[in-house]
Wavefront OBJ file of the C-alpha trace (Angstrom):
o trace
v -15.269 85.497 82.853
v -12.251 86.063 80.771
v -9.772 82.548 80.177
v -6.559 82.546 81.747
v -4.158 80.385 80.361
v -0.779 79.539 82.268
v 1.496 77.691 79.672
v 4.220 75.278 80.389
v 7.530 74.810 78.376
v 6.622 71.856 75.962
v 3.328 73.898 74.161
v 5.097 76.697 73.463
v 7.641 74.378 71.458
v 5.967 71.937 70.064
v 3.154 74.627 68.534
v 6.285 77.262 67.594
v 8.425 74.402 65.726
v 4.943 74.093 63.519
v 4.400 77.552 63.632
v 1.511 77.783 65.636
v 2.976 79.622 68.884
v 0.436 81.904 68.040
v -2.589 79.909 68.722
v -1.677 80.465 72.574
v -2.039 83.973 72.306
v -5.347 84.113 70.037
v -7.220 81.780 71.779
v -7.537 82.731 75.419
v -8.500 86.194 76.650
v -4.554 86.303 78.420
v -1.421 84.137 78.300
v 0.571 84.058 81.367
v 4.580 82.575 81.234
v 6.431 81.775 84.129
v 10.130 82.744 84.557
v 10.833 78.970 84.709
v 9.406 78.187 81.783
v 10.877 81.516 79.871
v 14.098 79.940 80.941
v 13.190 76.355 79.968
v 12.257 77.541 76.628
v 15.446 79.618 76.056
v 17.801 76.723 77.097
v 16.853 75.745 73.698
v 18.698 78.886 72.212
v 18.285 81.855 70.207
v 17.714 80.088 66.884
v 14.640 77.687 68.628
v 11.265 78.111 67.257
v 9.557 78.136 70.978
v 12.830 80.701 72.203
v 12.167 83.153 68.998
v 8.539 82.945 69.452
v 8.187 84.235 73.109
v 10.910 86.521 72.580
v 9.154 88.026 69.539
v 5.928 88.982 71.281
v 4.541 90.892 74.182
v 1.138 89.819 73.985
v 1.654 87.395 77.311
v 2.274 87.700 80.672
v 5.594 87.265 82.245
v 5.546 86.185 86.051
v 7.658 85.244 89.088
v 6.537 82.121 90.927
v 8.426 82.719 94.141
v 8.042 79.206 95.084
v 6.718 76.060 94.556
v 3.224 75.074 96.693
v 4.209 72.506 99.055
v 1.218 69.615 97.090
v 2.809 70.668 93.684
v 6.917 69.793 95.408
v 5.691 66.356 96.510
v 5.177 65.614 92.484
v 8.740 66.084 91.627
v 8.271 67.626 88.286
v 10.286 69.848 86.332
v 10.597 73.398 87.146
v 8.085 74.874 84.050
v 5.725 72.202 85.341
v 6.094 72.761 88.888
v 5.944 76.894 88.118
v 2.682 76.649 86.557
v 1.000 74.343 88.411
v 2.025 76.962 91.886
v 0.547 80.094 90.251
v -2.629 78.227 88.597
v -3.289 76.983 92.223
v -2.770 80.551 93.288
v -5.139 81.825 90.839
v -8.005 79.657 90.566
v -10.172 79.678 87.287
v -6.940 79.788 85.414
v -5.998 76.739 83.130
v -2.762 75.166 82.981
v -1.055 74.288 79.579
v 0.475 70.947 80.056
v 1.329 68.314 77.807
v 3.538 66.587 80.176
v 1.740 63.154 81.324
v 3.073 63.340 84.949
v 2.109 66.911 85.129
v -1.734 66.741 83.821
v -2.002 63.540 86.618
v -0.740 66.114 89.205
v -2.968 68.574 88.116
v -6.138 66.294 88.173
v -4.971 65.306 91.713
v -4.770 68.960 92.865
v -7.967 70.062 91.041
v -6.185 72.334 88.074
v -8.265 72.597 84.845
v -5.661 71.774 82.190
v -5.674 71.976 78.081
v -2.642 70.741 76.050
v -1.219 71.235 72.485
v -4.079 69.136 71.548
v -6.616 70.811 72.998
v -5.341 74.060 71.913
v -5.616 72.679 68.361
v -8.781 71.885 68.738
v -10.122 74.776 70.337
v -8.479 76.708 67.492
v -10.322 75.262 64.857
v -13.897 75.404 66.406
v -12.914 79.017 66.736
v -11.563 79.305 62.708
v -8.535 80.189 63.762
v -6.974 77.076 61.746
v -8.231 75.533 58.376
v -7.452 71.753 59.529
v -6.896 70.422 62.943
v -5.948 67.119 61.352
v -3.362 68.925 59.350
v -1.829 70.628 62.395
v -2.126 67.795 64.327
v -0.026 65.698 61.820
v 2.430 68.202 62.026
v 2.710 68.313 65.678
v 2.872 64.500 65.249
v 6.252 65.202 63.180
v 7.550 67.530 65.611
v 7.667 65.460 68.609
v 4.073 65.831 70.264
v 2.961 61.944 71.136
v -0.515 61.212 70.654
v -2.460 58.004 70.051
v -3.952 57.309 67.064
v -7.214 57.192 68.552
v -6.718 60.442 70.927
v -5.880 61.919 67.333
v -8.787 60.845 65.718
v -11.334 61.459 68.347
v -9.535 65.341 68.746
v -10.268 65.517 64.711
v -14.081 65.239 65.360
v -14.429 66.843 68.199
v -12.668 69.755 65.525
v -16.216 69.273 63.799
v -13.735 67.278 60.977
v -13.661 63.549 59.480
v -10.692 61.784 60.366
v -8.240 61.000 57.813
v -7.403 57.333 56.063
v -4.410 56.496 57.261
l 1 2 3 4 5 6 7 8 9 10 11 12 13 14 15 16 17 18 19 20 21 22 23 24 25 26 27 28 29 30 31 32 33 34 35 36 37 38 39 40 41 42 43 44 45 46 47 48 49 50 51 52 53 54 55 56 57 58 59 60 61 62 63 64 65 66 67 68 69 70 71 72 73 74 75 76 77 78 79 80 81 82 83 84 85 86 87 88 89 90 91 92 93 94 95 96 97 98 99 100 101 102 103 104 105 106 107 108 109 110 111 112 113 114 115 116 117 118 119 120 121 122 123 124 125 126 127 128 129 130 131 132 133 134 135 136 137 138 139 140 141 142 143 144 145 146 147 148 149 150 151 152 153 154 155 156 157 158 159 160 161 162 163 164 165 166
């Protein structure tokens, strides 16, 4: 069965401002973007990693989320969040991209497989798609993802890597 990913706002930035945007695209067999989040990406403005990224490529999936399921409303997340956590309901099999904390809890309450910038890096190196996860994770570190150091450490061998003396 072919993966579906549904991203959220905060991937698409973080991995574009290290630029990895394109991990999103590689990795599963589609990439589907919400209006919502197109629009929360592009409040950032035409000089943003995450806005030049999406508006540099075709190779996802642009959608209208014509409104919000009535389980996902009662969470009182942000419109990306709330966007992709509609359609992924709508379309089950499909995996939200969500690095939001309140977001991934509302999707393990409504029964929505997730992955986040870290799994995505991960993912991308069992695939050899990057050289070091622990590089690219250090990076995202720098650019504003928040991990723990043990999250980041168990990510790096799950990667198939050693973790790095800090």
């Amino acid at each position: 069965m072919p993966e579906l990913w549904v991203t959220s706002a905060s991937p698409v930035i973080l991995l574009s401002k290290v630029e990895a945007f394109r991990l999103l695209v590689q990795i599963p067999d589609r990439l589907v973007v919400s209006r919502g989040v197109l629009s929360e990406v592009a409040s950032a403005g035409p000089g943003d990693p995450g806005t030049k990224a999406l508006m540099e490529t075709s190779a996802y999936q642009l959608v209208d989320v014509q409104a919000v399921h009535p389980n996902v409303a009662g969470w009182d997340l942000g419109r990306g969040e709330s966007e992709v956590l509609s359609w992924t309901m709508a379309h089950r099999g499909a995996v939200a991209v969500l690095d939001d904390r309140q977001a991934r809890a509302a999707a393990r309450n409504l029964g929505v497989r997730t992955i986040g910038a870290l799994g995505v890096v991960v993912r991308a190196k069992r695939a050899g798609r990057v050289a070091s996860a622990a590089v690219l994770l250090e990076r995202l570190l720098g650019a504003g993802l928040w991990l723990s150091a043990a999250l980041v450490e168990e990510a790096v061998r799950l990667a198939g890597e050693e973790p790095r003396v800090q």
